[in-house]
Structure formats: structure tokens, C-alpha cells
N, C-alpha and C positions, 0 to 999 in steps of 0.2 A: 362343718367347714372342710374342704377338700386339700389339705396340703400339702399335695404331692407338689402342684407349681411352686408351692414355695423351696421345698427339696430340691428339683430339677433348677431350682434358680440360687440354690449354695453353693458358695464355694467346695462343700464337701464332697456334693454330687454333683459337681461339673464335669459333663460328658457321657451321663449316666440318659437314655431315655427313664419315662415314669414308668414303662411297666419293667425295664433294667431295678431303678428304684423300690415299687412293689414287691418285685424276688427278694432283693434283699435287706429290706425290713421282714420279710416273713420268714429267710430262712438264718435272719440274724437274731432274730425274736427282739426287736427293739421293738421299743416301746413308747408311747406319748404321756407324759405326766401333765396332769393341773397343779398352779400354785396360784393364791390371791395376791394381790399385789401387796409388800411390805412384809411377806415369810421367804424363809432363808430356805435354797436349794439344797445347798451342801455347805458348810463351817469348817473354819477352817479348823486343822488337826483330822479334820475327817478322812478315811483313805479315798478314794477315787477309781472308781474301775467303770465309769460311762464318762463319754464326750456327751457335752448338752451341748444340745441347738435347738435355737431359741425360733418355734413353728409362729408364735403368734405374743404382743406384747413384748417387754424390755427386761432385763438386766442388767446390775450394776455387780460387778468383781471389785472388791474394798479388801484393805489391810490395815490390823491395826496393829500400832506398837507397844509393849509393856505398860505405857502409860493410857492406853484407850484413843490416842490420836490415831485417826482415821486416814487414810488414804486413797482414795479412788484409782483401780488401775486402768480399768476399761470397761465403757455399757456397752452392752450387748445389744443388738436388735436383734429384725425379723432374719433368718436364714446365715447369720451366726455363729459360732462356738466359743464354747469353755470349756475348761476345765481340760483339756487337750494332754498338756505338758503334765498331769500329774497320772491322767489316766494309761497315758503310755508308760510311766516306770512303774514296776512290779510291786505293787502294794506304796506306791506312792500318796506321800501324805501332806494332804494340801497347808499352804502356811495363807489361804488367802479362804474368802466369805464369798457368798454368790448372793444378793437378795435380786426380789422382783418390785421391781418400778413401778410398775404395774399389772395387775390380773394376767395369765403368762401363760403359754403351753411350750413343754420342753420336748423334744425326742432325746430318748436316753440311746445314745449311739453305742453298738455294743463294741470295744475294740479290741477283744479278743478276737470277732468275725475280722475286724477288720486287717490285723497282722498275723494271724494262725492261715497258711496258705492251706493247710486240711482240712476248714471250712469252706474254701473258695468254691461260689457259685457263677460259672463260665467265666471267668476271670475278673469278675465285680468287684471284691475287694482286694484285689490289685489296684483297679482304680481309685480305690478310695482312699487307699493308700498315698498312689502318690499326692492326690488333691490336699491330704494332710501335711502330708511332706511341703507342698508349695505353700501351707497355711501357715505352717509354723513358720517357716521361712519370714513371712508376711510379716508377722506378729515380734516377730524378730527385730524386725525393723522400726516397726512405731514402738515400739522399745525404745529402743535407741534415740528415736526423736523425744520421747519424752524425758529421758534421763535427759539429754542435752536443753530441756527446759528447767528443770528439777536443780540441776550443778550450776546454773545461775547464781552468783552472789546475791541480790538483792529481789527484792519482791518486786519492784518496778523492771526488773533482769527479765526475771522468768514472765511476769504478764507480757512482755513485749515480745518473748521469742517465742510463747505461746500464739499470740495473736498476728505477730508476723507470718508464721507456718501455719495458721489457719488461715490465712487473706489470702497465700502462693498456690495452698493447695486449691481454692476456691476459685480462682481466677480476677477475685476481684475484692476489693479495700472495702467493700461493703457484704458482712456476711453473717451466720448466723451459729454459735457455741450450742453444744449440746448440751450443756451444763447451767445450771442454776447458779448463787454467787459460794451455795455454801461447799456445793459439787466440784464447782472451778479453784475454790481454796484450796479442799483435798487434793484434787489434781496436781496441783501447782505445788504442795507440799505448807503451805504457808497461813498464817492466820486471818479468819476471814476477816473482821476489822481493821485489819494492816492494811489488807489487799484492797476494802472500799475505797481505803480513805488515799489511796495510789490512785484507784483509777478517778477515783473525784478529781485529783491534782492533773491527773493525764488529760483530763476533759478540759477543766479552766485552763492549763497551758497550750493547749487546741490540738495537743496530740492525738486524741482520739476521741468519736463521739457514738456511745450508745443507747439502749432502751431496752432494758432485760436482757432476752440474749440476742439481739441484733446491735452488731460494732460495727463500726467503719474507721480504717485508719485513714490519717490525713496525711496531706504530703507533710504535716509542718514538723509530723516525728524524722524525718531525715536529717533535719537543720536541730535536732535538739538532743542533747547529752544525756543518754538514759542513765 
């Protein structure tokens, strides 16, 4: 399979042609890794000196606490990154897990080519640079929206400011979570039992109606005291 299009269509390498691209995978010596789906990329404690991006299939970045409670922080898809923020600090060592979703190919981005300007290949990783610079930036941000789901009081709090900021950013009260119920717990920080037995109450009181991961919020959550 050819996955330069998929490269020329990252945010990493936005602005990059594919034979820009080609130069420097070959004079970065990056490289494409296989993983099956359900093994772990990098663990956490591990140090980190490659950005992944994810050429083909998913990943999921998870953290757990002292006690084994899991957390979901972000899946990954096609054209992608991880593991960013640990590979830029100097022997940075990661506090989070990488597994695969499913059967997966990663490019291991090298980022010494990418911030060592005495590598630079006609000014390519220059660019790549800044494109991480706007990534992190990015990343920065759905950050931020999720803590503001997360520091919700209540598990009825967080499902609702979760599913409100997924209908705003979709355009429309009917849409579709990328998450499973056990995946959206983690997310949401919360017990997944808690969280059913919410959105069952959410449905009978006609605040919201779904089917797996397809929800639709109704007008009737506006008129009701979450």
C-alpha cells in the first residue's frame, strides 16, 4: 500500500509535496512499523525519542492510576500523532500506554531530523517543524475541552458536556461518539455502570436518544435541570 497520500494529507506534512516527503523519510531514516491489533506500541515509563503516526488502522493513548483505573486520553487514527510531547523533551519518559485498536502501521518519525537544523534537507524540516508546533498547539486545546468535561461534578455533568461538544462540533443533535460505553467511561473519568444507568434515566426523561454510538440530543435537555 502507497502511503505517501496518506503523509501528504497529515497534519505533520502539510505543505510538504510527496517527493518533498520521500527526501525526507529517506534522509531521516524513518521508518514504518507493524503492530496487531490489541499490542502495546510504547508503555508507559518507557522513554520516547519517535513521534508515531498512525499510516493505516487506530490507536488508543490510555493512563492508568496506582489502582489500575484506566483512562482514555485520545484515539488515534489514520494520519495522526503520538507520543509528540515526550519525544521532544530529552529523554522524556512517557506516564501514558499506546495500544492498537486495531492491526496498525505506525511511521516512527525521527525528531531529532526534525529539530537538529544540521540535518536539514532544503529546508523540510523546518517545516515539519512548524506543522508540530501548530499540532501541539491543536492538542493543547482538546485538552482543555476535555478537562472541562472531566471537572464536572456529576456523571449526568460530564455525559452532557461531553455530548453537547460533540452535537456543536458536528453541526447537528444527531451524531455519532467514537467510543464504545466502556471507552466513553474512561473518557469521562467515571464508572461504567453509573454512566448506563444515567443515560437510561437521560433517555426515559427524553433528554436524549441513542443506539450504540449514534445519540441525538433533544430539545427537551434545555427545559431540564442536569
Amino acid at each position: 500500500m502507497d502511503y505517501i497520500k496518506i503523509l501528504k494529507n497529515s497534519a505533520l506534512f502539510y505543505g510538504l509535496s510527496e517527493e518533498e516527503i520521500n527526501k525526507a523519510l529517506k534522509y531521516s531514516k524513518m521508518g514504518i512499523c507493524g503492530y496487531k491489533k490489541g499490542t502495546y506500541v510504547f508503555n508507559s515509563g518507557d522513554v520516547i525519542k519517535n513521534i508515531g503516526l498512525v499510516v493505516e488502522g487506530t490507536v488508543m493513548v490510555e493512563k492508568e492510576d496506582y489502582y489500575g483505573n484506566r483512562s482514555i486520553i485520545a484515539v488515534v487514527r489514520e494520519g495522526d500523532i503520538f507520543g509528540e510531547v515526550y519525544a521532544c523533551i530529552k529523554n522524556g519518559q512517557s506516564d501514558v500506554s499506546v495500544s492498537t485498536i486495531k492491526d496498525s502501521k505506525i511511521l516512527m518519525v525521527n525528531v531529532e531530523f526534525i529539530l537538529s537544523g544540521e540535518r536539514d534537507v532544503d529546508g523540510l524540516s523546518g517545516v515539519i517543524e512548524r506543522n508540530l508546533v501548530s499540532i501541539l498547539a491543536q492538542k493543547a486545546y482538546i485538552l482543555n475541552k476535555k478537562i472541562s468535561h472531566i471537572t464536572k461534578r456529576t456523571t449526568r455533568e460530564k455525559l452532557m458536556s461531553y455530548l453537547s461538544e460533540t452535537a456543536r462540533d458536528s453541526g447537528s443533535g444527531k451524531f455519532k461518539i467514537p467510543f464504545n460505553r466502556q471507552e466513553l467511561a474512561d473518557y469521562l473519568c467515571v464508572d461504567r455502570s453509573a454512566m448506563s444507568n444515567e443515560l437510561s434515566k437521560m433517555r426515559k426523561e427524553g433528554i436524549i436518544e441513542y443506539n450504540k454510538n449514534y445519540f441525538e440530543i433533544t430539545d427537551n435537555y434545555r427545559n431540564k435541570e442536569i
